[in-house]
KOLMI-986439 format. One record per residue (C-alpha): x, y, z; residue in one letter. Coordinates in steps of 0.1 Angstrom, whole numbers, padded with zeros to 4 digits. Example, Ala and Ser with C-alpha at 12.3 -4.5 7.8 and 13.67 -1.06 7.14 Angstrom:
<sites>
+-------+-------+-------+------+
!     x !     y !     z ! resn !
+-------+-------+-------+------+
!  0123 ! -0045 !  0078 !    a !
!  0137 ! -0011 !  0071 !    s !
+-------+-------+-------+------+
</sites>
This chain:
<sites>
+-------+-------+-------+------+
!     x !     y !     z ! resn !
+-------+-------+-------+------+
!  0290 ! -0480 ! -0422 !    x !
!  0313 ! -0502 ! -0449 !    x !
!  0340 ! -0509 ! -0429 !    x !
!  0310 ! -0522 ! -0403 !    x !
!  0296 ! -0545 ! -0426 !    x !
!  0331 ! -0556 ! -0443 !    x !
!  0343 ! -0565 ! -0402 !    x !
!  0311 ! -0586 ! -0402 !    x !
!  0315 ! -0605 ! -0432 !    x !
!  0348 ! -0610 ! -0423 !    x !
!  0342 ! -0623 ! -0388 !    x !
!  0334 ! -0659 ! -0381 !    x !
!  0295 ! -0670 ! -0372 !    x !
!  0284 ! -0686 ! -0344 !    x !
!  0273 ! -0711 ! -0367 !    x !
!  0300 ! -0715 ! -0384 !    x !
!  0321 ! -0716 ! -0354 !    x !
!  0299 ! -0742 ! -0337 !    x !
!  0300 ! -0763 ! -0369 !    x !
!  0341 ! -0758 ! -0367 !    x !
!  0339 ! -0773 ! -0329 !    x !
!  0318 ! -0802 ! -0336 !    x !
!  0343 ! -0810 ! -0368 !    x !
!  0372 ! -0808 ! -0345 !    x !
!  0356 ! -0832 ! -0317 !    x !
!  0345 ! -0861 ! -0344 !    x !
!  0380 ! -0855 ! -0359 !    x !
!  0396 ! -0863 ! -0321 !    x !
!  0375 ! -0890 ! -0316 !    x !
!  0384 ! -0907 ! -0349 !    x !
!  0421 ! -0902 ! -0342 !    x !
!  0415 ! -0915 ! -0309 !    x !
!  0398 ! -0948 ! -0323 !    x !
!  0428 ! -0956 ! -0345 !    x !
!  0450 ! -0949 ! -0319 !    x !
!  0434 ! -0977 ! -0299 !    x !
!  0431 ! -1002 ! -0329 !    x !
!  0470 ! -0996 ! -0331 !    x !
!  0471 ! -1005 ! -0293 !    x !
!  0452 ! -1039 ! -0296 !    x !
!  0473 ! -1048 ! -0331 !    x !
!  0508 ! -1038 ! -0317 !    x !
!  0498 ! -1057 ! -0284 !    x !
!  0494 ! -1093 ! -0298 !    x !
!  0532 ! -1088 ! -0319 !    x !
!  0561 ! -1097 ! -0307 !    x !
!  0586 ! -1085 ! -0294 !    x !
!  0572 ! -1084 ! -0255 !    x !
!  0585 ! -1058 ! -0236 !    x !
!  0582 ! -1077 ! -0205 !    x !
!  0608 ! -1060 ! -0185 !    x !
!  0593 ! -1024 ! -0196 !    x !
!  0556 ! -1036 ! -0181 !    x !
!  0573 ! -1048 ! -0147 !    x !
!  0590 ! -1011 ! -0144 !    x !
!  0557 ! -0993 ! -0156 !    x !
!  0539 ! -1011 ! -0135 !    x !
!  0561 ! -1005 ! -0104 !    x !
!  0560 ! -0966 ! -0114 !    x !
!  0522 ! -0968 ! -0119 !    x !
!  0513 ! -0996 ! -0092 !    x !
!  0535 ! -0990 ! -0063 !    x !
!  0541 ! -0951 ! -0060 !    x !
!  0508 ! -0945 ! -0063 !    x !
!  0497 ! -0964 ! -0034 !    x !
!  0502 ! -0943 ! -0007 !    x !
!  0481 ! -0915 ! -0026 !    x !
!  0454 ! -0939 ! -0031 !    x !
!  0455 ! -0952 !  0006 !    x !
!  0452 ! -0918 !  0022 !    x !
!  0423 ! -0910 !  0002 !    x !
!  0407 ! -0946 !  0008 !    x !
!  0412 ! -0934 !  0047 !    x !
!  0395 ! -0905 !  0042 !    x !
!  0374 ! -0918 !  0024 !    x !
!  0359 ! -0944 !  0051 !    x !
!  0361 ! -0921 !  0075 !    x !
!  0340 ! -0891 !  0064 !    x !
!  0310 ! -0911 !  0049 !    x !
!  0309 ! -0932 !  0081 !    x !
!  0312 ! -0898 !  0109 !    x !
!  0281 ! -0884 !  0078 !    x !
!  0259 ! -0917 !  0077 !    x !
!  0263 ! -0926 !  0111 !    x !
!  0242 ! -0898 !  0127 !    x !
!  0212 ! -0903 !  0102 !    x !
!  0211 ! -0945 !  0109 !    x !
!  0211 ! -0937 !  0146 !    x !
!  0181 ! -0912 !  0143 !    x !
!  0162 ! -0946 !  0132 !    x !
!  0178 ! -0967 !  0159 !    x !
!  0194 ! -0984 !  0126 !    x !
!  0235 ! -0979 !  0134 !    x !
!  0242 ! -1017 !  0135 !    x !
!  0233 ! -1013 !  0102 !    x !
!  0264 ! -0988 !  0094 !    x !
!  0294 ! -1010 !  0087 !    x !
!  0274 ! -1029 !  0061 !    x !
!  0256 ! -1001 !  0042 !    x !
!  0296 ! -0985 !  0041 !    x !
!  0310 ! -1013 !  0029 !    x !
!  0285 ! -1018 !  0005 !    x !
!  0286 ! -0983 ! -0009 !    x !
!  0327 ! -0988 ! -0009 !    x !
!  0334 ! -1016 ! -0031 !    x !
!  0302 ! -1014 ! -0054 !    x !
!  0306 ! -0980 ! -0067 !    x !
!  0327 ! -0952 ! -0043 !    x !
!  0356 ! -0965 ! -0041 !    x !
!  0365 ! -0978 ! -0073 !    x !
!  0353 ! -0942 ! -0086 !    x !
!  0371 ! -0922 ! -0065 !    x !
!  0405 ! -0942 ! -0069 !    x !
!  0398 ! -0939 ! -0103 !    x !
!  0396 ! -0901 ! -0105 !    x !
!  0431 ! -0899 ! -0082 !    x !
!  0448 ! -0922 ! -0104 !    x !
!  0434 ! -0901 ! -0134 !    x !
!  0447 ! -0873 ! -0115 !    x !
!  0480 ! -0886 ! -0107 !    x !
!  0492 ! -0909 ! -0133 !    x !
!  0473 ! -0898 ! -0161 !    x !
!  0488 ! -0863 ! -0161 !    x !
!  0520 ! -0878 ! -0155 !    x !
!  0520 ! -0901 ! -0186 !    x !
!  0507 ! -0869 ! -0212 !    x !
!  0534 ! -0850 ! -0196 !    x !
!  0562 ! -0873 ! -0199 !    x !
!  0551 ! -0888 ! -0235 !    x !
!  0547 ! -0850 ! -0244 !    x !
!  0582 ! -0839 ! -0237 !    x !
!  0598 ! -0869 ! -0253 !    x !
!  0578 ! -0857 ! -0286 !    x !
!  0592 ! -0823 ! -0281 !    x !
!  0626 ! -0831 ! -0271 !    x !
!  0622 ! -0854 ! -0307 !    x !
!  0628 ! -0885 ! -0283 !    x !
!  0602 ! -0908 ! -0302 !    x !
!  0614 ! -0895 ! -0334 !    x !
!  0650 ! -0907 ! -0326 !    x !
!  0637 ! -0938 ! -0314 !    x !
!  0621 ! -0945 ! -0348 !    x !
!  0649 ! -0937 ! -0366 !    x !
!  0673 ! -0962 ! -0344 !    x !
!  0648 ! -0986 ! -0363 !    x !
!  0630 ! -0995 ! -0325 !    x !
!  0591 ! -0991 ! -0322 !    x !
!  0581 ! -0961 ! -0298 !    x !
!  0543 ! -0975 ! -0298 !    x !
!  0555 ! -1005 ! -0285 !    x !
!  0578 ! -0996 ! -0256 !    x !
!  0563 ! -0964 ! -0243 !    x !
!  0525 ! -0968 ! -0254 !    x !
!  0516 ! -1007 ! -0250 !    x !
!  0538 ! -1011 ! -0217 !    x !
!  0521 ! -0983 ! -0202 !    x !
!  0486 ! -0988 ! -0209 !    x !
!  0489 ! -1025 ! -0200 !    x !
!  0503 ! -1013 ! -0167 !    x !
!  0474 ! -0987 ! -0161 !    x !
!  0448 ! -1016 ! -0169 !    x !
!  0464 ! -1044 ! -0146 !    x !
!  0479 ! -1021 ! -0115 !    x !
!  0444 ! -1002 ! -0110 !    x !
!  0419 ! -1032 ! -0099 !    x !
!  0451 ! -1036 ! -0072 !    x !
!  0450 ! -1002 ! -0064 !    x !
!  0411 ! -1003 ! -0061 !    x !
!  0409 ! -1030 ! -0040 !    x !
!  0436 ! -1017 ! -0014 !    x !
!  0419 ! -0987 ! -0011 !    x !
!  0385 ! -1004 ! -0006 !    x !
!  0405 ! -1022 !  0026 !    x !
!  0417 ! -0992 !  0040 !    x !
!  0385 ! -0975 !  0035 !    x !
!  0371 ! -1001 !  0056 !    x !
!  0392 ! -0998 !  0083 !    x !
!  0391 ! -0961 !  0083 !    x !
!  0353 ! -0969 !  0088 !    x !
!  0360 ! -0989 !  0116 !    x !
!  0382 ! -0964 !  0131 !    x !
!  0351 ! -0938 !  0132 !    x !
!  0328 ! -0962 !  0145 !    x !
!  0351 ! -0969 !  0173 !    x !
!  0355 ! -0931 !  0178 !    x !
!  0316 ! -0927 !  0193 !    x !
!  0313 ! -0967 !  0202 !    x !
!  0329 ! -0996 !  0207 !    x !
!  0327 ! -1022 !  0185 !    x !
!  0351 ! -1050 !  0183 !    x !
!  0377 ! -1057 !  0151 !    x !
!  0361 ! -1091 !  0146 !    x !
!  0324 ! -1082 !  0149 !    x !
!  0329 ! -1052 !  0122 !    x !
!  0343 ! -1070 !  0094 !    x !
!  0321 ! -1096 !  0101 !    x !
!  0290 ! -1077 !  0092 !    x !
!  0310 ! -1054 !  0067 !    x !
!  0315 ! -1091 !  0047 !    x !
!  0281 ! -1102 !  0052 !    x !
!  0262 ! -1078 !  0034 !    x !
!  0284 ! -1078 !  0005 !    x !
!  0277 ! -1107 ! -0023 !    x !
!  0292 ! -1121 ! -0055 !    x !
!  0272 ! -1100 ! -0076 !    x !
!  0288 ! -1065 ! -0059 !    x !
!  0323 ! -1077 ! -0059 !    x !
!  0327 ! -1091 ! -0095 !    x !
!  0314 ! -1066 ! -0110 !    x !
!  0331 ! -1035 ! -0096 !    x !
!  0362 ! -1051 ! -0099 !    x !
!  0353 ! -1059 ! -0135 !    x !
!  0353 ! -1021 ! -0142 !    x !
!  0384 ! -1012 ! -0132 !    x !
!  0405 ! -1028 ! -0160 !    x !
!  0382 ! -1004 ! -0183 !    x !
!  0391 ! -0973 ! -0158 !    x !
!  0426 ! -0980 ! -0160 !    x !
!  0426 ! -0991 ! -0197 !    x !
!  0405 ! -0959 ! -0205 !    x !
!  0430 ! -0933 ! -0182 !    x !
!  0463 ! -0948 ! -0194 !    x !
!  0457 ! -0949 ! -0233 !    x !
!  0441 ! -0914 ! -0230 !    x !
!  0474 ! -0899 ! -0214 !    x !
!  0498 ! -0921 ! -0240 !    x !
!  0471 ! -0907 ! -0271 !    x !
!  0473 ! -0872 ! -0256 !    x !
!  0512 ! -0874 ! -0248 !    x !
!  0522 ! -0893 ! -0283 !    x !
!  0503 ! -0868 ! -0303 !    x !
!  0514 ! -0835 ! -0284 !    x !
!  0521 ! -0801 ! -0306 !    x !
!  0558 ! -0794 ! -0299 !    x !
!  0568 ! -0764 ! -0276 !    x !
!  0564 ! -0761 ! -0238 !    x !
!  0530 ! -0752 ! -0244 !    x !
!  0520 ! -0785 ! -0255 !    x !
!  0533 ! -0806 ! -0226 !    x !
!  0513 ! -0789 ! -0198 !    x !
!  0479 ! -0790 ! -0226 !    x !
!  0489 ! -0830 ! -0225 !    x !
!  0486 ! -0830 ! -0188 !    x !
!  0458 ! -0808 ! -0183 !    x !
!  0437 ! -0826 ! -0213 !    x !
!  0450 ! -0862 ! -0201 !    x !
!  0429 ! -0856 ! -0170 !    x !
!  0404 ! -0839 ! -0178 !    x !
!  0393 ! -0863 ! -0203 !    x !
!  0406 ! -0894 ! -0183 !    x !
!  0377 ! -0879 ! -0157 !    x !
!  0350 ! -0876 ! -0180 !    x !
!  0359 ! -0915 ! -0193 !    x !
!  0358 ! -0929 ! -0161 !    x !
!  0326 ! -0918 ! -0155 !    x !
!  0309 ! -0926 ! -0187 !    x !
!  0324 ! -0958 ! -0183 !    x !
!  0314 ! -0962 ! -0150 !    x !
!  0280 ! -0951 ! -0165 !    x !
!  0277 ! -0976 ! -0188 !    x !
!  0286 ! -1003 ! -0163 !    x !
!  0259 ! -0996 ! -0136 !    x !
!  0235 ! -1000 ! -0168 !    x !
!  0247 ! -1037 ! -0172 !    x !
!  0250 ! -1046 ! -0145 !    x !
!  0214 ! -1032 ! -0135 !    x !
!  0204 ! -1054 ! -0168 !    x !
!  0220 ! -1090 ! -0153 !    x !
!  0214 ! -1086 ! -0119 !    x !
+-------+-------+-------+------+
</sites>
């Protein structure tokens, strides 16, 4: 019966454990924060690292295209074969290429390349920014008297933020022709005729702001890997909890975010 009660008192509450966990979180978030003020301060200093951001954004930008064209493909193709079966039960399917590209470039597609590029490059800068910290890279870097921040954390970020809306909007093209593919699959419609109504139901007010967005999706995925990366525990074990926390959390940013945006926009429009 004592050694009962003295393994009680001895274990950890719920309460206490929930109070631990809520601790930890605010504590993340505040290290977080700073780590973005540092972004915006080191960002306006020179020295520029100008040839850095053209080979980060080459990394990030072009070898993540074909990813995100495949999955625009795809992406045209299976919500068109879906919708188009529904719009022709109410006689509607002239309707279908401008209710898909609608739905593409005001809210799928930016999401969905958002979560690939999350997926892809996200992981891939906690990883890589994880085992430079264990391998004491950065730490050598610092004491060379050069500025790690600048030259793997600015130049990545920047190139997350400026090579997504460019992703997003080739994928929104090749999700449109992947729609016209599928049309053409059960019909016959002509090239001309398809993009011409695609264009005409789209307006100002759906374009700028979806694009908008996607500088905040990028910004939000790459200085969540570079936090996550930067401020890895050493061992093996820390670069794959980089990674997996990179995306996971780049995820669940891009849809608050995304959140936040439809709410605006709904406000201005």
């Amino acid at each position: 019966m004592t050694n009962k009660s003295a393994i009680d008192e001895g274990a950890p509450s719920d309460q206490s454990v929930s109070i631990n966990a809520v601790k930890a979180a605010f504590e993340e978030i505040g290290q977080m924060t700073r780590f973005t003020m540092r972004f915006f301060k080191e960002v306006l200093k020179p020295r520029y690292e100008f040839r850095a951001l053209l080979k980060q954004s080459y990394i990030i930008g072009y070898k993540s295209f074909p990813l995100i064209a495949i999955t625009g493909l795809i992406m045209g193709l299976v919500l068109t074969i879906q919708t188009r079966p529904t719009l022709a039960s109410f006689g509607a399917e002239s309707w279908l290429p401008g209710m898909v590209s609608l739905s593409i470039i005001r809210e799928i597609g930016p999401v969905i390349a958002a979560l690939i590029f999350a997926g892809k490059v996200g992981s891939g800068i906690g990883a890589e920014l994880a085992s430079m910290k264990v391998t004491e890279q950065i730490d050598a870097m610092e004491v060379s008297g050069l500025n790690p921040f600048k030259y793997l954390v600015v130049t990545r970020v920047l190139a997350t933020t400026l090579m997504l809306p460019v992703l997003v909007i080739a994928a929104d093209a090749v999700s449109l022709f992947g729609s016209y593919l599928a049309i053409n699959l059960k019909g016959d419609i002509s090239f001309q005729l398809f993009f011409s109504q695609a264009f005409a139901a789209i307006t100002f007010t759906d374009v700028f702001p979806a694009i908008i967005k996607t500088f905040f999706f990028g910004f939000s995925v790459g200085i969540i890997g570079c936090y996550k990366g930067y401020n890895s525990v050493k061992g093996t074990e820390g670069v794959g909890a980089a990674a997996n926390s990179a995306v996971v959390i780049g995820s669940l940013a891009v849809f608050i975010t995304d959140m936040i945006a439809v709410q605006l926009t709904s406000l201005f429009t």
